[in-house]
N, C-alpha and C positions, 0 to 999 in steps of 0.2 A: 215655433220650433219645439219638437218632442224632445225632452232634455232628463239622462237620468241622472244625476250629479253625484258622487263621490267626490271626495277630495283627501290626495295622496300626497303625501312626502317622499320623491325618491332622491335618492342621491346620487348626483348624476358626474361622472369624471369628465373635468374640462381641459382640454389638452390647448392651448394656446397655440395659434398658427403664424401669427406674422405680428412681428414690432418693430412698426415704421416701415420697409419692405423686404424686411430679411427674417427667414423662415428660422425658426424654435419652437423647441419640444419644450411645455411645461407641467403639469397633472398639478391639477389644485381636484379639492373636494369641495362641494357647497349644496345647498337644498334649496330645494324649488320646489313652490307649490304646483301642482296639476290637477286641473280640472276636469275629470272623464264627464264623456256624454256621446251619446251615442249618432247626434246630427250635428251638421258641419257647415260651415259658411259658403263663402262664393268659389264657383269656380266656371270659368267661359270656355273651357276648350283648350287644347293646346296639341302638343307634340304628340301624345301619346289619346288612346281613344277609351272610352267608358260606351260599351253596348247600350245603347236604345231598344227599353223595352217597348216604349210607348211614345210619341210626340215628335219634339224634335224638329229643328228648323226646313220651314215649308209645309209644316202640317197646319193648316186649320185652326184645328181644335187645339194643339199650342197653344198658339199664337193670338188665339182672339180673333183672327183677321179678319176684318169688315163686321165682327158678329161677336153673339156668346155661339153660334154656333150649333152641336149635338152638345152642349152643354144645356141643363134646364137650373131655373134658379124658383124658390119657394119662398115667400114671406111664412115666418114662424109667429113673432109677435110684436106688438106696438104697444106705445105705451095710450093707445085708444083701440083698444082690443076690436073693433069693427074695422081697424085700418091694417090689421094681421098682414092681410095678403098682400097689402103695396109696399112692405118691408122685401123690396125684392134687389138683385145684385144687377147691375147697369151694363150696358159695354161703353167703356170711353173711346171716342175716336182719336182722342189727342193723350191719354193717360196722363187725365188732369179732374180732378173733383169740382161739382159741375159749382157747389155750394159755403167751399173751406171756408171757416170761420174766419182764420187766420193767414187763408195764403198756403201756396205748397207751388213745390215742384213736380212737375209730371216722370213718371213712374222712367228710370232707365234701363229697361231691360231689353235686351238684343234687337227687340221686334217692337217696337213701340210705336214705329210709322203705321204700321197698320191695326192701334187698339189696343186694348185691355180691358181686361174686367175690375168692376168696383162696387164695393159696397161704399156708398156714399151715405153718410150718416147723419150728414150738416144738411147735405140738400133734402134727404128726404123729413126731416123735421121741421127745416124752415123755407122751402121750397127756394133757395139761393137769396131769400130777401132780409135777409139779415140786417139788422138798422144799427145805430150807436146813438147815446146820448154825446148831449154836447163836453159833457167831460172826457168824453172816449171812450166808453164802457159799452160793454153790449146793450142796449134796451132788451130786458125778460120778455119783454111783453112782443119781440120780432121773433119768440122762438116757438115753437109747438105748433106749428098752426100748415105743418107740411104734408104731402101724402100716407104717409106714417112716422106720428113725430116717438122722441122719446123722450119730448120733455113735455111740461105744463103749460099751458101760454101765462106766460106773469114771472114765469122762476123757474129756476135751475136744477127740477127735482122732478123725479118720472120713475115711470118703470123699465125706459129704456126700449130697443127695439132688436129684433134678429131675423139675420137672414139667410138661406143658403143658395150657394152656388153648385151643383152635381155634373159631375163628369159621365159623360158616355160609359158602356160598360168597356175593361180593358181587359183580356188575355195575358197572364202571368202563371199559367199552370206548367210553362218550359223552365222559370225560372227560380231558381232559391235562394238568389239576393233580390230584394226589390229596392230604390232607393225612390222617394221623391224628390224631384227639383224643380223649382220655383220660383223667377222674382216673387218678390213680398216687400211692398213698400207700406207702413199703415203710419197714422197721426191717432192719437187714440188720448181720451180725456178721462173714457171708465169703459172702456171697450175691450172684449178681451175676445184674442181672435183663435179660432179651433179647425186642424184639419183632420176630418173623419174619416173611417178609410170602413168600406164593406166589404167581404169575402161572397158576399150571397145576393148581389144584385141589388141591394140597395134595404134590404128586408131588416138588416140589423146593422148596426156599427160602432166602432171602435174610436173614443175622441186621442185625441192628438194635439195636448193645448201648445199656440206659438208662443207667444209673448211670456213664455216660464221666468221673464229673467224681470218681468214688471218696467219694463222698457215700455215711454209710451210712445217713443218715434223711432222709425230707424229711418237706414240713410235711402234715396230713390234707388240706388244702384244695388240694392242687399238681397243677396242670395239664398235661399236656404237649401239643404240637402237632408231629408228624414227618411231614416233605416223602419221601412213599414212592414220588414220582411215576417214579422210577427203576426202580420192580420193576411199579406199579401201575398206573400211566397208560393208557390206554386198552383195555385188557387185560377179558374177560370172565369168568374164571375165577380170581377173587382170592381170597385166605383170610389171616385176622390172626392169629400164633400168641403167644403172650405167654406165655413157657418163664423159670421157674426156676430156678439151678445153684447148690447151695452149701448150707450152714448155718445157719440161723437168723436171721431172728427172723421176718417173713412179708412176702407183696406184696400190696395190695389194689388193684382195679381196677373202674369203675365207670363208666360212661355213654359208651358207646366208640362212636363216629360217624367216617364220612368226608363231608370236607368239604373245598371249595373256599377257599382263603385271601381274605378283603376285600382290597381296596385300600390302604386307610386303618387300620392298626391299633399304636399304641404300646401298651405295658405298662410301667410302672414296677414295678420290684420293691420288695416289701413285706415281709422278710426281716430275720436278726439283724443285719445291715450299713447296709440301704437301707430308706427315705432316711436318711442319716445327719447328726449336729446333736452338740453339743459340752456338753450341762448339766454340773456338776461329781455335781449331785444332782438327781432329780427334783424332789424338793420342799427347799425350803432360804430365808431370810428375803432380805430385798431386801437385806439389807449382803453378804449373797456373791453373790446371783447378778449384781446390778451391777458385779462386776469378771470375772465368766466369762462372756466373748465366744462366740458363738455361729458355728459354720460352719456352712453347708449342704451337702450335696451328695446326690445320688441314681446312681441307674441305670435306664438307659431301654433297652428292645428295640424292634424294628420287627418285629415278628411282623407284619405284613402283606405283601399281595404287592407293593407299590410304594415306592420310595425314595419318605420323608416329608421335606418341607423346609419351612423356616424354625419349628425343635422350639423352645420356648418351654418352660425349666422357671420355675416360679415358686415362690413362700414369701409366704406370709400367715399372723402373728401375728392373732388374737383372743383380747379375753377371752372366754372360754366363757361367761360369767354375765351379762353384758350383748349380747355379738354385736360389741363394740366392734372395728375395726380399727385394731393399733395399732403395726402394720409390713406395710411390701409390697415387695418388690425380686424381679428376674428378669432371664434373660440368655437370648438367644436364640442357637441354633445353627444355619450356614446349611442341613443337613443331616443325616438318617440313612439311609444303604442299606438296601436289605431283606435282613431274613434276619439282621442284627447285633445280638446281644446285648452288654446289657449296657456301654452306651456310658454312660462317667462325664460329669455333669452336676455343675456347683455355680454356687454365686451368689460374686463373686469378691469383695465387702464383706461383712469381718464382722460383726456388728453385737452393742453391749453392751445389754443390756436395764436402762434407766435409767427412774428415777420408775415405779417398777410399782408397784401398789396388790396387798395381799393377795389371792390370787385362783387360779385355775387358768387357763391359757392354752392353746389350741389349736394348733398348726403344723399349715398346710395345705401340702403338697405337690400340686404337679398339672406335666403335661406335656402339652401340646399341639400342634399344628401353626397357625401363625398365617393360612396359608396356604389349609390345606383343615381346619377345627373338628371337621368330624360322622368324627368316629371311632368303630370298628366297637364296641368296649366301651370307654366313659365312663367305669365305674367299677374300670376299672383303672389309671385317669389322675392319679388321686386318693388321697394317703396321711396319713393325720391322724397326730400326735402328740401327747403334752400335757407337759406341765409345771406346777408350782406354786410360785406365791410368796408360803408361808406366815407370821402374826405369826413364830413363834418355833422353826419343829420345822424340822428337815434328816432328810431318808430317799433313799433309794433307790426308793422306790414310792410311786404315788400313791393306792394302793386296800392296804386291808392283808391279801387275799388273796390265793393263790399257786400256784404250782407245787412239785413235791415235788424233793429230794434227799437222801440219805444217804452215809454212809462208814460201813464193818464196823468193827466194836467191835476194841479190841485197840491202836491207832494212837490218836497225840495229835493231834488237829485244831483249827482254830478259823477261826472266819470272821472276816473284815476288812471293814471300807470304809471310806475317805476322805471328810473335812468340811472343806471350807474356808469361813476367814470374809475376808471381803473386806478390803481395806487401808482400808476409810472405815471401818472400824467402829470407835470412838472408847471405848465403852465396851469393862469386863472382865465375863465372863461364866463361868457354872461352867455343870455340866449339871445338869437338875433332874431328869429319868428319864430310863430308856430303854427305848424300845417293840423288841419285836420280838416273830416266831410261832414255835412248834416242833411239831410230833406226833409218832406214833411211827412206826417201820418195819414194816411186813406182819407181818415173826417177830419182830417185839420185842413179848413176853408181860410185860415188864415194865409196870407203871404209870409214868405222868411225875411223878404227884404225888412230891415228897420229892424230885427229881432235883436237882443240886448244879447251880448256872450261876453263870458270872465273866464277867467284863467287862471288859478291859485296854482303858487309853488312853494313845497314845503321840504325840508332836508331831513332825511329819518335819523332820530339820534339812536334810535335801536336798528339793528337786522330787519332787513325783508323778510329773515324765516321765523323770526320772533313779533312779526307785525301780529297784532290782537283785535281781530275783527268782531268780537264777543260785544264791546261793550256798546252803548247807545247814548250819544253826545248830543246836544243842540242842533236843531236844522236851521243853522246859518252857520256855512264853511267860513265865514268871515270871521266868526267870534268862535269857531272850533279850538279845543286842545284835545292832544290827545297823547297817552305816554310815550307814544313810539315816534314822535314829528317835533318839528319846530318851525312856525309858521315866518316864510321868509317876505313872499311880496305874491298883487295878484294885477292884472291887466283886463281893464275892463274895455270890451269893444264891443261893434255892432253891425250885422251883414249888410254891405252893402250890395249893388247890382253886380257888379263883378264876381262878388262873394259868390251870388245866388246862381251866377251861371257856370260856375267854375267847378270841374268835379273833386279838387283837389284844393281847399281855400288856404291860404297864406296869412297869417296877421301879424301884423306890426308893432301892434299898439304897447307903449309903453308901460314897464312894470311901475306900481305903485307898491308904498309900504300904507300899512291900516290906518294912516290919518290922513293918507292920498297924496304925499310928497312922491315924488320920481322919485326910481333905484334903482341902481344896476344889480339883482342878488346875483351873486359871486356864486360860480360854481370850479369846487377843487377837486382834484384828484383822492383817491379813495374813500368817496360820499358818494351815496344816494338818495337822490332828488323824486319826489311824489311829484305829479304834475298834473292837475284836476281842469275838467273841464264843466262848465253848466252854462246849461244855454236852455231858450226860453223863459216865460211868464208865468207869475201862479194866476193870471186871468185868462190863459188859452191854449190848447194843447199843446202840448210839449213836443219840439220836433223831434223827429226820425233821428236816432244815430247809425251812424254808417261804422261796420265792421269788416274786417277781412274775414277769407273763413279758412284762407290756406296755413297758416302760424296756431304752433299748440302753444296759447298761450296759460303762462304760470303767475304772472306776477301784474295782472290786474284787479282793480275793484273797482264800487262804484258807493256811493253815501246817498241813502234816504232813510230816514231818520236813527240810521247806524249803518256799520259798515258791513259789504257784503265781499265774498269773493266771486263777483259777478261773472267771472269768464273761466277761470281757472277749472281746467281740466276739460276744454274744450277746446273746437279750432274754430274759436273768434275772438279776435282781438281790436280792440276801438281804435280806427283810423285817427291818429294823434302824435303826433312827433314834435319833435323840436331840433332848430339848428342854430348853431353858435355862432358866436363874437368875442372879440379878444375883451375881456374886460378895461387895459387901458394899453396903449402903444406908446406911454411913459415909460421909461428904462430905469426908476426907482432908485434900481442897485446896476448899472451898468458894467457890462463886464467891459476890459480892456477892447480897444479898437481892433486890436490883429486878431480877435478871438473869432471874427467873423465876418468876411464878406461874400458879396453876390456879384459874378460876372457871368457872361456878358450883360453889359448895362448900357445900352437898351438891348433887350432881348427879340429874338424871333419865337423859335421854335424850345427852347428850352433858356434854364439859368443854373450855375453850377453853383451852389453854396459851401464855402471852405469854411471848417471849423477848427481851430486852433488855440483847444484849451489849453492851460498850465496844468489841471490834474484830470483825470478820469471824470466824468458825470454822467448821471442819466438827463437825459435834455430830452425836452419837445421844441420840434420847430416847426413851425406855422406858417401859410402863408394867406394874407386875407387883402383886400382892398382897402382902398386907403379910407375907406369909415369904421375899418377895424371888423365887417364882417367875415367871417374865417370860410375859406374856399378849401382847405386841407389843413393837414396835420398830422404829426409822426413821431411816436416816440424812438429814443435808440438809447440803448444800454450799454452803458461805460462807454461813454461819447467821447473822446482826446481830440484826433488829429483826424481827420477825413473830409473828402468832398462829397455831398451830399448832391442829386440829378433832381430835378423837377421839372416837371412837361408843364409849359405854356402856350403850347400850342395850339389851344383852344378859349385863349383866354382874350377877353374885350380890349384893344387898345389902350390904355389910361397906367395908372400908376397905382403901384402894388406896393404892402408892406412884406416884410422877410421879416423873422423874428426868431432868436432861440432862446429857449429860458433852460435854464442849471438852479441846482440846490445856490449856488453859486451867486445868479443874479441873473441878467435879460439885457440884449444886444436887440435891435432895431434896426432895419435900414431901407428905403425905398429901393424898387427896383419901375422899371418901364417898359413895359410891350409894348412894341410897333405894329 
């Protein structure tokens, strides 16, 4: 992307539009950084139309289609200077790298059924035969030895190689905007990618570097838009060169048009940052997510040719499963210039999400112009997220599939994440299992069945946001200290067949305290609990862990020979949860008998719980099976006199406990599904 960067302070008046669902005028002042530059991210089309100078779907030369087509491509140099000329750019049938070191996904851009082009930079070094040692490491000695490599065979150091890809000549002397657009998907190791642009048929040219931003991935679906109207603009003898320089890993390019810029065109970005929102856990019971307050904020471009004014970002809560709305707030901005990325947006109230009902919830992000609506693509206005407010489990993810990552065998590793339970939560609670995913690595020949897995749980005696991941402790989380934790107990287990066929694993296995006695560690309301995973051997590669990618997760690490903030600030978060258990179904401090019963007993289709305190309290009430594992739970504020509804409608025949705890003390009672 050709990027000229300034960076402005404007101050920009925010007019408040809606609290809760009733409209108000409010003017606050505040500054915001903005980014100018002159190209613009994705945009696919929409309501309104952007002239086609050039390409365009059903063209050819677009498209790739079956070909490079009247495209020509040149090897410039290798790092075996006789192999110059096979440094050349490919067409993919499947817009997939024929060679990836590491894996990739194929390119998604509009047209991809029928091809794309690629500089593949893995395969033409090591002709796709890429080896590993038994530790998991690359073997040096599988690299260099490809049609034009750009390494050395033995190691990791070279001259590198380049290549170009050259467009047919195009006609642009009608025009005085010119704009390029592009898929552009690259993985890049020291690769740095350039798009050329000629006025004179090819005889001189103008670079155009993308990767300005030292980004060495972007996403398959990434767009670009560059203002070339400077070499291009009215000019009859144009040419698009899209040149390679460097190392690994490859570029893909797809559906490449010239075009005139809309008027009207915002994009929000849809990235590991943006829009961004505050959960502590995707999914987690309403006693936590009721004290973790939510922010909002986003990023908006004006990829179009006109300053957009009165920008309007909004937020709307539903539940997914009814459609219900059950939050809206929004702030308006009196402007954005064109041509400026990346202008931060937020909603200035933050808001606790209180009385949620079990369920998954949607966040809608959207950004518009109040002023002029019909923007050039809609649906890049628009950014969903979810979240979950489950009976009784805390995860990281709301789906239990994932994305892949590994660490080489040899090194002590272990993955973390953070559980907090809210300060209303009134009762004590243990963990009943814990889910998480594993597979294995490309070279790991080993089996998972029989692999050894632990489980360490430790309770932070400092903040999540004062955690100190600076310092470097013993590699064994067994005999770990550390300022900010306090080691409670850990569970050692080991995958069995079930385990291995299962995409979602469950374990059981009992917590131990460090001299290996059974423990229940207690878990109470307004603490947060670190909950660490390590699995595998220091004798064979270390398996695969399984991430989600759709959660922007904040409040993960992981430990190899100190701490790191492995995930933070990305959208992957380690499949790993845990679900609870009453700690005991003892009534210690029993409140009085009339404080509480359950009818009808036996129940069908529901059970009514009356509560009939002597003073006010905050109370959780529970309900779990009679081994004390916890199927729900509820906190309620300044609890007295009421009847509380619970659906059993779906629950297994047998016998249930009911339970409410107060500051007060804790009532018990069986109840029975028929």
């Amino acid at each position: 992307m050709h990027c000229f960067y300034n960076l402005h302070i404007f101050k920009l008046r925010i007019t408040k539009l809606y609290i809760g669902n009733t409209l108000i005028n409010k003017n606050l002042n505040m500054n915001f950084k903005i980014t100018l530059a002159l190209i613009c991210m994705a945009f696919f089309g929409g309501s309104l139309s952007a002239q086609i100078i050039w390409g365009g779907p059903g063209d050819p030369n677009s498209e790739f289609a079956g070909g490079l087509n009247d495209w020509t491509t040149k090897g410039i140099s290798s790092h075996v200077p006789d192999s110059a000329a096979n440094a050349v750019w490919m067409w993919s049938p499947d817009g997939l790298s024929l060679g990836s070191l590491f894996g990739g996904d194929p390119i998604e851009s509009e047209s991809v059924a029928n091809g794309a082009a690629i500089f593949d930079s893995d395969f033409l070094d090591n002709n796709g035969m890429i080896e590993f040692t038994a530790s998991g490491n690359v073997d040096p000695n599988s690299v260099g030895h490809g049609k034009a490599p750009c390494f050395a065979p033995g190691g990791f150091s070279g001259a590198g190689h380049s290549g170009a890809l050259i467009s047919p000549t195009i006609d642009c002397a009608a025009f005085p905007v010119v704009n390029l657009r592009f898929f552009s998907y690259f993985r890049s190791f020291t690769g740095t990618m350039f798009v050329d642009v000629s006025k004179d048929d090819g005889a001189t040219w103008t670079p155009f570097p993308v990767n300005t931003d030292d980004a060495n991935e972007t996403d398959p679906s990434n767009i670009v838009i560059m203002d070339i109207s400077s070499v291009a603009a009215n000019q009859a003898s144009v040419k698009i060169q899209f040149r390679w320089v460097g190392s690994y890993y490859y570029w893909m390019i797809d559906d490449v048009s010239l075009i005139e810029l809309p008027s009207n065109n915002l994009s929000m970005a849809d990235n590991s940052t943006s829009p961004f929102y505050t959960p502590h856990s995707a999914v987690q019971p309403a006693c936590a997510i009721e004290t973790d307050t939510f922010f909002f904020a986003t990023t908006v471009s004006n990829i179009g040719g006109d300053t957009v004014t009165n920008v309007v970002y909004k937020v709307e809560i539903l539940n997914n499963d009814t459609g219900e709305s059950i939050y809206v707030d929004s702030a308006m901005y009196d402007f954005i210039p064109q041509g400026y990325l990346d202008t931060i947006l937020n909603i200035e109230e933050r808001w606790a999400p209180e009385g949620l009902e079990p369920s998954i919830y949607r966040i809608i992000h959207s950004v518009y112009s109040a002023s002029n609506p019909d923007d050039f693509n809609p649906n890049d206005n628009i950014v969903s997220q979810f979240f979950e407010v489950s009976d009784n489990k805390f995860a990281k993810e709301i789906v239990g599939n994932g994305a892949f990552g590994a660490w080489n065998n040899g090194s002590f590793y272990a993955i973390g994440v953070f559980y907090q339970f809210g300060a209303n939560c009134i009762e004590n609670y243990t963990i009943s299992s814990v889910e998480y995913a594993v597979g294995t690595v490309g070279v790991d020949t080993e089996p998972l069945l029989g692999r050894p897995v632990e489980f360490w749980l430790w309770k932070l005696t400092d903040s999540f946001d004062n955690f100190n991941t600076d310092g470097s402790y013993e590699d064994n989380i067994a005999t770990l200290s550390h300022p900010s934790m306090e080691f409670m107990a850990f569970a050692p287990d080991e995958l069995d067949a079930s385990d291995v066929a299962a995409d979602l694993i469950s374990s059981d296995a009992p917590f131990l305290n460090i001299d290996g006695d059974a423990v229940q560690p207690l878990l109470t309301g307004g603490n947060t609990y670190a909950l660490f995973a390590h699995w595998g051997t220091a004798g064979s590669t270390s398996p695969l862990h399984l991430f989600t990618r759709d959660f922007n997760s904040t409040t993960d690490l992981f430990y190899s020979g100190g701490w790191f903030g492995g995930f933070t600030g990305t959208k992957s978060a380690p499949i790993l949860g845990i679900t609870t258990a009453l700690r005991t179904s003892v009534d210690d401090k029993p409140l009085p008998e009339y404080s509480f019963k359950v009818f009808p007993n036996p129940a069908n289709d529901y059970i009514n719980i009356e509560v009939n305190l002597e003073k006010a309290s905050d109370a959780t009430i529970t309900i779990a099976n009679i081994n004390g594992q916890v199927i729900s739970y509820q906190n309620i504020s300044k609890l007295s006199k009421d009847v509380v509804r619970v659906n059993v409608s779906d629950y297994v025949p047998g016998t249930y406990l009911a339970r409410i705890a107060t500051l007060e003390g804790t009532k018990t009672l069986k109840f029975v599904v028929k």
